[in-house]
mmCIF entry with sequence, helices, sheets and N, C-alpha, C, O atoms, coordinates in Angstrom:
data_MODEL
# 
_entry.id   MODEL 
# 
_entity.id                         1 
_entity.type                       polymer 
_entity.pdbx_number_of_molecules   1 
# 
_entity_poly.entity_id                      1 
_entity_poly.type                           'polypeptide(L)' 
_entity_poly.nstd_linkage                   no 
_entity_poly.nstd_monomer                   no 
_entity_poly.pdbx_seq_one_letter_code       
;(UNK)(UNK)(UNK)(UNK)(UNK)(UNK)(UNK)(UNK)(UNK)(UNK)(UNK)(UNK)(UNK)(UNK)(UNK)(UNK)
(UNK)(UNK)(UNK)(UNK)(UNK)(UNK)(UNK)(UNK)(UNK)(UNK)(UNK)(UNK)(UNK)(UNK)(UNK)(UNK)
(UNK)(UNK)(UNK)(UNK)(UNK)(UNK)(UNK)(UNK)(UNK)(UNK)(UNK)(UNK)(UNK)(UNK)(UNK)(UNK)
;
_entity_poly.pdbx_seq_one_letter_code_can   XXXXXXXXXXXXXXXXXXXXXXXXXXXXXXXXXXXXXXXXXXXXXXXX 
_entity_poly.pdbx_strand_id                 A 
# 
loop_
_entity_poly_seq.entity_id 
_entity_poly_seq.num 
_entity_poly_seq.mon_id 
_entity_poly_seq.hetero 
1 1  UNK n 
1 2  UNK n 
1 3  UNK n 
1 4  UNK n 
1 5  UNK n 
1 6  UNK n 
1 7  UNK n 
1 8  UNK n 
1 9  UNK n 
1 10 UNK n 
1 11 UNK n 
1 12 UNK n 
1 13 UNK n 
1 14 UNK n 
1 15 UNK n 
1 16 UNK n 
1 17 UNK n 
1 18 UNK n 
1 19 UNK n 
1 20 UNK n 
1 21 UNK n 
1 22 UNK n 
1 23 UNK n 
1 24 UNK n 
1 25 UNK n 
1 26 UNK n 
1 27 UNK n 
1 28 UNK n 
1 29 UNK n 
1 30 UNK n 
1 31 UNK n 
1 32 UNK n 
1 33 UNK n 
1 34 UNK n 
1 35 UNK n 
1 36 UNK n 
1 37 UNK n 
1 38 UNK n 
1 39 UNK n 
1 40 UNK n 
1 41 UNK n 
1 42 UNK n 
1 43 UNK n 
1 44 UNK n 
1 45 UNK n 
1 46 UNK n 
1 47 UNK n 
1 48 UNK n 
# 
_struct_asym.id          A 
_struct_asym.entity_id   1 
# 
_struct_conf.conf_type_id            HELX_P 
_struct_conf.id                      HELX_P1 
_struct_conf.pdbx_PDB_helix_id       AA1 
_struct_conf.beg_label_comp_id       UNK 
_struct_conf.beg_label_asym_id       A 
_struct_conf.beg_label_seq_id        2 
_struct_conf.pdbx_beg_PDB_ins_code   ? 
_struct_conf.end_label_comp_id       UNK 
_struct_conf.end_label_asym_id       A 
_struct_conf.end_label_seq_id        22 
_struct_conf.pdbx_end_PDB_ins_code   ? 
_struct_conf.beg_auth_comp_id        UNK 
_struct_conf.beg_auth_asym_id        A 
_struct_conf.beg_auth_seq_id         2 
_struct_conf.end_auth_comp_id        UNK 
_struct_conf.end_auth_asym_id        A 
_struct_conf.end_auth_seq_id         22 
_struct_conf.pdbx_PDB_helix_class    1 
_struct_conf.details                 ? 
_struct_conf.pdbx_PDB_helix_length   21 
# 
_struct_conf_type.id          HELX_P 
_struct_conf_type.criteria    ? 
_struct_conf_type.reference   ? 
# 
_struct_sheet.id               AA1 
_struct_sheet.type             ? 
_struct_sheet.number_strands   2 
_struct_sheet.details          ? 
# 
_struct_sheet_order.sheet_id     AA1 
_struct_sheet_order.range_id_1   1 
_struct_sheet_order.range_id_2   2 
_struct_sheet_order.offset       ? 
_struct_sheet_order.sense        anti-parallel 
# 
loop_
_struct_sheet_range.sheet_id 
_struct_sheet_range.id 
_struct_sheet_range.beg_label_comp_id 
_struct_sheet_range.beg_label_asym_id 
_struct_sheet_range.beg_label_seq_id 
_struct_sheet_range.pdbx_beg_PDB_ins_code 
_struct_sheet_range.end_label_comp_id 
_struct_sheet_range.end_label_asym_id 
_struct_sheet_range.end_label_seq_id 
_struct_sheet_range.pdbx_end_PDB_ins_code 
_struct_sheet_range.beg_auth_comp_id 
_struct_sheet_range.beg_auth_asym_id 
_struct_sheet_range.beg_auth_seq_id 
_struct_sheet_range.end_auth_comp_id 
_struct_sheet_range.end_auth_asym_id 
_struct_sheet_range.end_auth_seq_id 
AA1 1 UNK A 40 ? UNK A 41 ? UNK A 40 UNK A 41 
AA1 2 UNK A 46 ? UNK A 47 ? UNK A 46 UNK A 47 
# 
loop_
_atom_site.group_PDB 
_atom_site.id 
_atom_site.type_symbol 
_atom_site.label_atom_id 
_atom_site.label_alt_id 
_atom_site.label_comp_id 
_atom_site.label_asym_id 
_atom_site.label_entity_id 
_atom_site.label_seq_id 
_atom_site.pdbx_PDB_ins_code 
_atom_site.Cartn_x 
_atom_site.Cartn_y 
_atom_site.Cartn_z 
_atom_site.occupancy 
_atom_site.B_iso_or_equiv 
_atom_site.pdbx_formal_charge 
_atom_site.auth_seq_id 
_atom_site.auth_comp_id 
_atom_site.auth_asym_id 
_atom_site.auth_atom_id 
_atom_site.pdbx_PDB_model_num 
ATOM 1   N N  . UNK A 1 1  ? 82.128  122.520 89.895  1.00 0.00 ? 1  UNK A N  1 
ATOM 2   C CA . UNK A 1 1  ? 82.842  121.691 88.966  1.00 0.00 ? 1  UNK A CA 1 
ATOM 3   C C  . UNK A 1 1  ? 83.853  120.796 89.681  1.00 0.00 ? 1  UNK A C  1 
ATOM 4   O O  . UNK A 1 1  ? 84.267  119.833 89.036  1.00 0.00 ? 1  UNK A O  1 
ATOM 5   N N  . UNK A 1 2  ? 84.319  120.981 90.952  1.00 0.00 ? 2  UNK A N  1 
ATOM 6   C CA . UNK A 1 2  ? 85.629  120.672 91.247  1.00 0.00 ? 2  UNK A CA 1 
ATOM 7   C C  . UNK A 1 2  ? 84.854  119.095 92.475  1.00 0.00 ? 2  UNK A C  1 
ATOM 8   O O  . UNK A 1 2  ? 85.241  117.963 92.766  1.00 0.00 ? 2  UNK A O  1 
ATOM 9   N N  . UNK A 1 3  ? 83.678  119.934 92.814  1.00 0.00 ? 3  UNK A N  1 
ATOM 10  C CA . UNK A 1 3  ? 82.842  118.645 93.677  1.00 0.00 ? 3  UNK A CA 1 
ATOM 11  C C  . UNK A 1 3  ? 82.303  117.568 92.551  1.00 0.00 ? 3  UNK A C  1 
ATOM 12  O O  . UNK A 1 3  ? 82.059  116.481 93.074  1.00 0.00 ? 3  UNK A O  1 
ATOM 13  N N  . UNK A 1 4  ? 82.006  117.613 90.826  1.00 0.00 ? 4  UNK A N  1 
ATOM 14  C CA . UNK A 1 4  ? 81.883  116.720 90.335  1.00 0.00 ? 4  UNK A CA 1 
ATOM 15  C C  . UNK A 1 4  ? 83.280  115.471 89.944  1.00 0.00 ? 4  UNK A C  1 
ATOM 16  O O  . UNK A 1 4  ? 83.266  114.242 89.892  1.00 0.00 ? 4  UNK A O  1 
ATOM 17  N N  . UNK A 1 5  ? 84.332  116.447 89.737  1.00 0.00 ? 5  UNK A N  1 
ATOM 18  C CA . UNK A 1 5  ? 85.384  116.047 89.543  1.00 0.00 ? 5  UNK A CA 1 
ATOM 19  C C  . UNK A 1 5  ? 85.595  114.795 90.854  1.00 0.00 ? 5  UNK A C  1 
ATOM 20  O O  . UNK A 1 5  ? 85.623  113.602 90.551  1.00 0.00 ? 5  UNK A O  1 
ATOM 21  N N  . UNK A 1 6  ? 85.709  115.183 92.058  1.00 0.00 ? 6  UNK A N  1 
ATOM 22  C CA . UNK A 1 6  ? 85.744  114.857 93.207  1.00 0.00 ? 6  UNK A CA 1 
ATOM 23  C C  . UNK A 1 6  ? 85.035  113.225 93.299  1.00 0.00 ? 6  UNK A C  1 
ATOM 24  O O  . UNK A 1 6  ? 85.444  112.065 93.335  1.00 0.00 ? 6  UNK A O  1 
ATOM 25  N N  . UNK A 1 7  ? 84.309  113.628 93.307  1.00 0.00 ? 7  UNK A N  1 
ATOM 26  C CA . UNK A 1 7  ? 82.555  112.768 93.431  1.00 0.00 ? 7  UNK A CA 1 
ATOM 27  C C  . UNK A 1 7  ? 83.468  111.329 92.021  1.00 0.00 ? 7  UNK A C  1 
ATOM 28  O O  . UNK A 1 7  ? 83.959  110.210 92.166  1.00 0.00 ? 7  UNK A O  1 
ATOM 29  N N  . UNK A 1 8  ? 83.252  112.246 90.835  1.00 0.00 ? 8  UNK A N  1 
ATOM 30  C CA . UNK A 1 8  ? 83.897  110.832 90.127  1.00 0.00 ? 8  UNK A CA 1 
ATOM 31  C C  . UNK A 1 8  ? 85.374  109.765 90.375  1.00 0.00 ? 8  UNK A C  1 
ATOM 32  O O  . UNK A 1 8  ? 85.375  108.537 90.291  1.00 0.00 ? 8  UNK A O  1 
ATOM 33  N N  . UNK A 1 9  ? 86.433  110.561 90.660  1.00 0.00 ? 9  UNK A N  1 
ATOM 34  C CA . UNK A 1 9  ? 87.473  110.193 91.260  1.00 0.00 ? 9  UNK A CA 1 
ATOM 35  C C  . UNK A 1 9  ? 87.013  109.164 92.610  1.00 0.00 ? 9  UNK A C  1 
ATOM 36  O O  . UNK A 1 9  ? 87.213  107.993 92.931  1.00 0.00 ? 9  UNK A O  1 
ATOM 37  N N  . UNK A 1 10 ? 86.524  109.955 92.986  1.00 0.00 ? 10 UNK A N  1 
ATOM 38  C CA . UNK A 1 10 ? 86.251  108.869 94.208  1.00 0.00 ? 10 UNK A CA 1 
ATOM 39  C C  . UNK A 1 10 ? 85.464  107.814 94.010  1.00 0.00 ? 10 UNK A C  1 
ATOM 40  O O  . UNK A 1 10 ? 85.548  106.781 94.673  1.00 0.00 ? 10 UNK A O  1 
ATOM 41  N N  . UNK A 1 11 ? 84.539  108.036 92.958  1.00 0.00 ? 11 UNK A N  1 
ATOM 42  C CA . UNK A 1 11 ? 83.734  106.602 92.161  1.00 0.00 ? 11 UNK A CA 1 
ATOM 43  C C  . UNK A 1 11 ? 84.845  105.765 91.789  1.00 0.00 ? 11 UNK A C  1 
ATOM 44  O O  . UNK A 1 11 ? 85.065  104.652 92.266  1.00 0.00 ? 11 UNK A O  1 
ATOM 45  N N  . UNK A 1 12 ? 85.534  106.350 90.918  1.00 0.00 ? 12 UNK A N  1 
ATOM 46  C CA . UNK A 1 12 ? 86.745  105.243 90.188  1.00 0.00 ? 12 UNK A CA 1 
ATOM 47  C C  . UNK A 1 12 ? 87.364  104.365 91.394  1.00 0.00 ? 12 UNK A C  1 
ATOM 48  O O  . UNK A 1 12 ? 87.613  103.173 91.214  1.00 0.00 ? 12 UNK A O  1 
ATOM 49  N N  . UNK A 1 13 ? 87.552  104.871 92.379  1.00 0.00 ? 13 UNK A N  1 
ATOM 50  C CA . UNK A 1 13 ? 88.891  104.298 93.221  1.00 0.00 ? 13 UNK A CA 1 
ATOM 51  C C  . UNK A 1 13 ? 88.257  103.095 94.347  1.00 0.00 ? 13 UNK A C  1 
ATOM 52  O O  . UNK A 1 13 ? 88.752  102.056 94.783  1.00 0.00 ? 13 UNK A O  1 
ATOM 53  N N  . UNK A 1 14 ? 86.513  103.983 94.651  1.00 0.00 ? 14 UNK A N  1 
ATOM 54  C CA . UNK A 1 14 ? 85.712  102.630 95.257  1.00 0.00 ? 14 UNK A CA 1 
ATOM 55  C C  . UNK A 1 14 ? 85.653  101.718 94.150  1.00 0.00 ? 14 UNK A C  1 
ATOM 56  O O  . UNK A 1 14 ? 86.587  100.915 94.160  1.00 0.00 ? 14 UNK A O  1 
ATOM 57  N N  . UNK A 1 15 ? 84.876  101.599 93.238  1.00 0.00 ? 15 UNK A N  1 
ATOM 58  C CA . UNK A 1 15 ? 84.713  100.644 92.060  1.00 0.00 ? 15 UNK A CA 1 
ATOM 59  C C  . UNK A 1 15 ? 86.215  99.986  91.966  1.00 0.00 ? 15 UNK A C  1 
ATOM 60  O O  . UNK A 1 15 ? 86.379  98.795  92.229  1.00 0.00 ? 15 UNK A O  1 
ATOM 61  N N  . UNK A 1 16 ? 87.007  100.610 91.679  1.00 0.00 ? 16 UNK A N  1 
ATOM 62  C CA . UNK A 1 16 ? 88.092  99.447  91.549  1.00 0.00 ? 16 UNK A CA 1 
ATOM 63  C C  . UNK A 1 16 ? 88.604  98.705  92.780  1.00 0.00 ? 16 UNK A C  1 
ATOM 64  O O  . UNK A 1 16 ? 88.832  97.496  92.747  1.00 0.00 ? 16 UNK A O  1 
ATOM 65  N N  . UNK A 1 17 ? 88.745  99.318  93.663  1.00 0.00 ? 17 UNK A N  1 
ATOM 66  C CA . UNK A 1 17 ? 88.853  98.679  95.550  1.00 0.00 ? 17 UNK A CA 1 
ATOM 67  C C  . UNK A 1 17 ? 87.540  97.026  95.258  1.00 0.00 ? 17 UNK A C  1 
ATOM 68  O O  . UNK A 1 17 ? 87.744  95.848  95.550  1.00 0.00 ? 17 UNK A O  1 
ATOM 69  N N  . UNK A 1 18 ? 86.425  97.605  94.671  1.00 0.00 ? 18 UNK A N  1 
ATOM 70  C CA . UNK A 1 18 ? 85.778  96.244  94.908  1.00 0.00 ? 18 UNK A CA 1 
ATOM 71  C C  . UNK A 1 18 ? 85.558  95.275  93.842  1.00 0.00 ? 18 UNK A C  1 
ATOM 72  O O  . UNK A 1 18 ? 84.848  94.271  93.906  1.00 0.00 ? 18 UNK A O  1 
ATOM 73  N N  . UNK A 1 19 ? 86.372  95.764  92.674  1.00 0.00 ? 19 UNK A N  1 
ATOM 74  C CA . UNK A 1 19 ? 86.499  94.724  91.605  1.00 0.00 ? 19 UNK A CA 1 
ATOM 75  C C  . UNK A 1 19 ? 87.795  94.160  92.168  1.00 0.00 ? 19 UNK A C  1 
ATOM 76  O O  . UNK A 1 19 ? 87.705  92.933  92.119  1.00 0.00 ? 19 UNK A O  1 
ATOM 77  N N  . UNK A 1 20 ? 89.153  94.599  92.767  1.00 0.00 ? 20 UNK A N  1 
ATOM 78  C CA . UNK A 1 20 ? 90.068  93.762  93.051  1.00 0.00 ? 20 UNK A CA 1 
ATOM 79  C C  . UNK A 1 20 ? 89.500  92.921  93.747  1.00 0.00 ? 20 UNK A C  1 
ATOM 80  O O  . UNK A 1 20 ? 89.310  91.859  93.154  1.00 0.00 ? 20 UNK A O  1 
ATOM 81  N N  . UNK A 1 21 ? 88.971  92.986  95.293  1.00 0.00 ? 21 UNK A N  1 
ATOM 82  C CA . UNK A 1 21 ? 88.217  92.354  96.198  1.00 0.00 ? 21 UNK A CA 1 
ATOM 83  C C  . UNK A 1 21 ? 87.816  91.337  95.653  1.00 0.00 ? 21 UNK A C  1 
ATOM 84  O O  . UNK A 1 21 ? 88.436  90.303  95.904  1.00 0.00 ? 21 UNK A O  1 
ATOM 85  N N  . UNK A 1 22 ? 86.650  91.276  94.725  1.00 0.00 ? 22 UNK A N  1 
ATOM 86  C CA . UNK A 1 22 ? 85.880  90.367  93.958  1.00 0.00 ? 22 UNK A CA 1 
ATOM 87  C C  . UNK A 1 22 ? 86.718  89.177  93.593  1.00 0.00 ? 22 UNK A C  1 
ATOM 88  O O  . UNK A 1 22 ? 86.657  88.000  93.949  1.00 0.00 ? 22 UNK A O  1 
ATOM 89  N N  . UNK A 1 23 ? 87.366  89.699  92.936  1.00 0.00 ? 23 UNK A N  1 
ATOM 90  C CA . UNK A 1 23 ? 88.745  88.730  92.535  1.00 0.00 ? 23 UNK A CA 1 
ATOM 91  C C  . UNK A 1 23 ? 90.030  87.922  92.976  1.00 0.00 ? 23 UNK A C  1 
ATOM 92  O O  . UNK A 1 23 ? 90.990  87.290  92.534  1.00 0.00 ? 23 UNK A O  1 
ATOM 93  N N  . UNK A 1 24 ? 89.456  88.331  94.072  1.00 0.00 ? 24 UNK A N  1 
ATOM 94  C CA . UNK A 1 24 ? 90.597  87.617  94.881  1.00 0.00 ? 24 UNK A CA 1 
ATOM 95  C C  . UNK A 1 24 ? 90.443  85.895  94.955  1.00 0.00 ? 24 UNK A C  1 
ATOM 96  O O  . UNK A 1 24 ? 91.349  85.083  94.771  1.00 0.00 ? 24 UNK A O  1 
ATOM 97  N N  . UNK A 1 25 ? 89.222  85.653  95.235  1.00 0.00 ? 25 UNK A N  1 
ATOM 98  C CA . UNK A 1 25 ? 89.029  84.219  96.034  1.00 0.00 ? 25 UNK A CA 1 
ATOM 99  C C  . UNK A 1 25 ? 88.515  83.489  94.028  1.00 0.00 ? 25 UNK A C  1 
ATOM 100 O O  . UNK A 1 25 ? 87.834  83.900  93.088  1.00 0.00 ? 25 UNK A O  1 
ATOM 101 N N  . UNK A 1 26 ? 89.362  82.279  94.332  1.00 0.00 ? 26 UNK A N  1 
ATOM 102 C CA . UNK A 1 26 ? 89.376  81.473  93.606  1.00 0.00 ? 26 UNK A CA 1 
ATOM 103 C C  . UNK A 1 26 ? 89.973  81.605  92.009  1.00 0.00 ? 26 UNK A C  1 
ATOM 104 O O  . UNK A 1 26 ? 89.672  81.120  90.918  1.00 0.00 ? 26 UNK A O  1 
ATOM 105 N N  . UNK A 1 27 ? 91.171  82.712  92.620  1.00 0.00 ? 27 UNK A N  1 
ATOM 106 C CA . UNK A 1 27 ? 92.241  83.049  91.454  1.00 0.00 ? 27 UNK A CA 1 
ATOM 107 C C  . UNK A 1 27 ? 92.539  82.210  90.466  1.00 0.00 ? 27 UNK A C  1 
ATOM 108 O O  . UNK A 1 27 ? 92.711  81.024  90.748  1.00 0.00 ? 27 UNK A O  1 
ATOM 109 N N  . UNK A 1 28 ? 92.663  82.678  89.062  1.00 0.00 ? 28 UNK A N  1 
ATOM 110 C CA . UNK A 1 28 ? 92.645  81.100  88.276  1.00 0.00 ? 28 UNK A CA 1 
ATOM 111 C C  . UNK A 1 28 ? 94.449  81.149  88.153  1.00 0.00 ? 28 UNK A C  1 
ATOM 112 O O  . UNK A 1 28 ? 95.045  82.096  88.667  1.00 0.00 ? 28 UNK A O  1 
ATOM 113 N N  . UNK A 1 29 ? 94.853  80.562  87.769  1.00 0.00 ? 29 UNK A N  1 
ATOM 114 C CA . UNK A 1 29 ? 96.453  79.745  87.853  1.00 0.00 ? 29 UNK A CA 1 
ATOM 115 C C  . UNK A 1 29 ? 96.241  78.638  86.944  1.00 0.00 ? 29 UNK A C  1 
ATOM 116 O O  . UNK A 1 29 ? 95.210  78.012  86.701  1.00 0.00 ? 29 UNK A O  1 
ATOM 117 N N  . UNK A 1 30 ? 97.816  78.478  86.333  1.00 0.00 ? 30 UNK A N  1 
ATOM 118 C CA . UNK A 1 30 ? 98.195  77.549  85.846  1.00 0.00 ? 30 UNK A CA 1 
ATOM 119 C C  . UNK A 1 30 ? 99.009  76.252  86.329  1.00 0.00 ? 30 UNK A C  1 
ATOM 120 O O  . UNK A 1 30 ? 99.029  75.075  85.970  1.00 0.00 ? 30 UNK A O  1 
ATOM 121 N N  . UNK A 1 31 ? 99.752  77.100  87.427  1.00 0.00 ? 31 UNK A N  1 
ATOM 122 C CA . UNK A 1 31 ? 100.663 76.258  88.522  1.00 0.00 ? 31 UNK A CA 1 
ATOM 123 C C  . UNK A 1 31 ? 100.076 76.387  89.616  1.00 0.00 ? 31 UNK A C  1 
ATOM 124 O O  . UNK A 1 31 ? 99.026  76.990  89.836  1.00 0.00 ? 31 UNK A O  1 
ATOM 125 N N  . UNK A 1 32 ? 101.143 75.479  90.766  1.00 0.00 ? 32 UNK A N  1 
ATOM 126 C CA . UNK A 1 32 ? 101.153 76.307  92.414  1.00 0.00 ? 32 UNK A CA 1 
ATOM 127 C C  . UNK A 1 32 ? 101.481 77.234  92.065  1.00 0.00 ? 32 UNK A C  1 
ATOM 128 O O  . UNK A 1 32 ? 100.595 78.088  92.069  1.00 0.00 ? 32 UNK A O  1 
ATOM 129 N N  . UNK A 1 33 ? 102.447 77.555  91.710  1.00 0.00 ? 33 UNK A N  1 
ATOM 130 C CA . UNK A 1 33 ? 103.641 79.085  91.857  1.00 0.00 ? 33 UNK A CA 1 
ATOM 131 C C  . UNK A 1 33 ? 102.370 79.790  91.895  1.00 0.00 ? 33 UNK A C  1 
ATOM 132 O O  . UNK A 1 33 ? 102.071 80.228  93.005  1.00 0.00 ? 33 UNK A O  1 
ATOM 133 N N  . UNK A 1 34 ? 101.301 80.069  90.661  1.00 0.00 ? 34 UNK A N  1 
ATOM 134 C CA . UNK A 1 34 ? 100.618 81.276  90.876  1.00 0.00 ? 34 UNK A CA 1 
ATOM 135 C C  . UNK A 1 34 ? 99.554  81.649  92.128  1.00 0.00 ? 34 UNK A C  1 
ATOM 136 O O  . UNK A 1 34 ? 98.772  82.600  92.129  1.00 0.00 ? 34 UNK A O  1 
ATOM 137 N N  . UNK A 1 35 ? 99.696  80.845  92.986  1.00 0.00 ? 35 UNK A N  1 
ATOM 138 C CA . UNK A 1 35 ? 98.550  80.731  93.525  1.00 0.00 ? 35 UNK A CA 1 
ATOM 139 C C  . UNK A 1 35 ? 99.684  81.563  94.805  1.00 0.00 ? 35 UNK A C  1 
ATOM 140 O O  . UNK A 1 35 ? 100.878 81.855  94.735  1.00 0.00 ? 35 UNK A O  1 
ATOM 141 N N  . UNK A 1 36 ? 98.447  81.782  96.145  1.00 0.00 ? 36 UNK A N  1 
ATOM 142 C CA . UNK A 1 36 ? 99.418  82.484  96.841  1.00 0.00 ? 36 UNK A CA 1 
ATOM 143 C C  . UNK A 1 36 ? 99.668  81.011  97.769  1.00 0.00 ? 36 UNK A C  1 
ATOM 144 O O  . UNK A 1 36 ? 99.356  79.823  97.684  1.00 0.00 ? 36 UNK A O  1 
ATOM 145 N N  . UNK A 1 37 ? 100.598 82.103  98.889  1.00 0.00 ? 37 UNK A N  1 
ATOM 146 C CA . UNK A 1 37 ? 101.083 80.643  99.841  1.00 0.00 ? 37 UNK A CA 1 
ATOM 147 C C  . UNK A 1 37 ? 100.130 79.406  100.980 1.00 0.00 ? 37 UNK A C  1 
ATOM 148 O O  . UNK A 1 37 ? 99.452  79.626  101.983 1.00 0.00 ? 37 UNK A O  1 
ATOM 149 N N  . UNK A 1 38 ? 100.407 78.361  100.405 1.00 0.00 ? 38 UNK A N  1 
ATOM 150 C CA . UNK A 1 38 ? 99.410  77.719  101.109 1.00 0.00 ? 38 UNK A CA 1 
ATOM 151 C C  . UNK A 1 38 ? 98.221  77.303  100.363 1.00 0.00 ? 38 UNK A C  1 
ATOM 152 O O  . UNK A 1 38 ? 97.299  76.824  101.023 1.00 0.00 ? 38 UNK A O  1 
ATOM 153 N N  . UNK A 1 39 ? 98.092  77.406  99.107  1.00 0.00 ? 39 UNK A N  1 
ATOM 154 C CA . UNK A 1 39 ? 97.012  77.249  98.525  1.00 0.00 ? 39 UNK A CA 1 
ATOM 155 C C  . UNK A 1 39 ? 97.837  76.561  97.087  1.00 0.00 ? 39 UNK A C  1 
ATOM 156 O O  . UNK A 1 39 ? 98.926  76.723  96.538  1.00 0.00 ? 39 UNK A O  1 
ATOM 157 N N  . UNK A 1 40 ? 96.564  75.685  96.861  1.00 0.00 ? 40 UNK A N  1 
ATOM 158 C CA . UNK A 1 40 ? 97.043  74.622  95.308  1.00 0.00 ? 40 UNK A CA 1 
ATOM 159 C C  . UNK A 1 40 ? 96.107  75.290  94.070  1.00 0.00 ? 40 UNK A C  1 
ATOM 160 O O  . UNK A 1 40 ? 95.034  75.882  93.955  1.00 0.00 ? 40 UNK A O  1 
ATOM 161 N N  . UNK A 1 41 ? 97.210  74.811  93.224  1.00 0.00 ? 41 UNK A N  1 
ATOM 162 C CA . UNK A 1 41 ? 96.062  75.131  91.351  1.00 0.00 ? 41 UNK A CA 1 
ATOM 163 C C  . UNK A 1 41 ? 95.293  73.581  91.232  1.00 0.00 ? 41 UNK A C  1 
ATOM 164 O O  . UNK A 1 41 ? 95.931  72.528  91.218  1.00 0.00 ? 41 UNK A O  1 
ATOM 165 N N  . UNK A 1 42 ? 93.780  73.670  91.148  1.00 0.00 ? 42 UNK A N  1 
ATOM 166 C CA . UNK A 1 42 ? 93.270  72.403  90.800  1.00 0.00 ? 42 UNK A CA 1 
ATOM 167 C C  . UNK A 1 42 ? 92.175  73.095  90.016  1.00 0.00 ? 42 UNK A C  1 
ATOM 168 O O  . UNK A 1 42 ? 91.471  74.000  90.464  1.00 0.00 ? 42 UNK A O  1 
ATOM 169 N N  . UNK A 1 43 ? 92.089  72.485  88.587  1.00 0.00 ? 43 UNK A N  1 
ATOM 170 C CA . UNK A 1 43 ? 90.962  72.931  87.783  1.00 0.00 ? 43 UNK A CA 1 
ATOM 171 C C  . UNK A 1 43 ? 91.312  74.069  87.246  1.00 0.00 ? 43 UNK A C  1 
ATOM 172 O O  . UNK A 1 43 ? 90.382  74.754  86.822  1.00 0.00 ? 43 UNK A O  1 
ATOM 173 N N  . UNK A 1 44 ? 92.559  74.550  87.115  1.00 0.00 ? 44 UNK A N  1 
ATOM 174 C CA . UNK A 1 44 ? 92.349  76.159  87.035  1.00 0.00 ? 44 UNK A CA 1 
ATOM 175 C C  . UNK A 1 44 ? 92.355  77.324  88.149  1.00 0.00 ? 44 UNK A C  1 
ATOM 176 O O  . UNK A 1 44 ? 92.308  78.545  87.999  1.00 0.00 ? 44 UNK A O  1 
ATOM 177 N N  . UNK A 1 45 ? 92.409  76.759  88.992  1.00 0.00 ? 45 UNK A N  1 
ATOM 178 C CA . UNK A 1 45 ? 91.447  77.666  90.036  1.00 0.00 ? 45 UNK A CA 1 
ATOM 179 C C  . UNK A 1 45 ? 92.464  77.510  91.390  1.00 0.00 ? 45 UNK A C  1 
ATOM 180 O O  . UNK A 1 45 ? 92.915  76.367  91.468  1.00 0.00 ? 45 UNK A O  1 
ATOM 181 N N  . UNK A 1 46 ? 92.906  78.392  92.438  1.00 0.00 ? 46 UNK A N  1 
ATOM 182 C CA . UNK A 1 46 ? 93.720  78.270  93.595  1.00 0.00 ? 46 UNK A CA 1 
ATOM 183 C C  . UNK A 1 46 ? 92.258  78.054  94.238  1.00 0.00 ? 46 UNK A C  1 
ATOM 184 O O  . UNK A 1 46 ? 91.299  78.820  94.139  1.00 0.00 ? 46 UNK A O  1 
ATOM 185 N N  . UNK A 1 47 ? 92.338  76.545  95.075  1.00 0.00 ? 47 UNK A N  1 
ATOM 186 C CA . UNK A 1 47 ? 91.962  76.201  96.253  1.00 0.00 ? 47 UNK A CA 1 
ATOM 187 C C  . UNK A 1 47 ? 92.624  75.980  97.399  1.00 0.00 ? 47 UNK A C  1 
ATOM 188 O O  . UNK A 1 47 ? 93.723  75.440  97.279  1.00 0.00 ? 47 UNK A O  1 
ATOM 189 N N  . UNK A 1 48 ? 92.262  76.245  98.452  1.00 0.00 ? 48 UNK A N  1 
ATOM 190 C CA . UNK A 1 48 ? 93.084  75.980  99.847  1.00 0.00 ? 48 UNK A CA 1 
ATOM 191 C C  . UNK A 1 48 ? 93.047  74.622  99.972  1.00 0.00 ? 48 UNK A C  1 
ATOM 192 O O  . UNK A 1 48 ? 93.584  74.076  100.935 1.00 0.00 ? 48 UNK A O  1 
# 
């Protein structure tokens, strides 16, 4: 029981590690401000 427990926990924490990932590149924003440093809001969207 304690290796299923295990097994899922550790599902949750990969799966979310690669939905942040996913999301990183081409962050949508309303401003610069939201975008990170070095990068502009055009369209919605932080481009470098």
């Amino acid at each position: 029981m304690a290796k299923i427990f295990m097994f899922v926990y550790v599902l949750i924490i990969f799966l979310s590690l690669f939905m942040v990932e996913a999301n990183i590149p081409g962050a949508r924003c309303a401003t610069d401000e939201d975008c990170p440093v070095g990068e502009k809001c055009i369209g919605g969207n932080c481009v470098e």
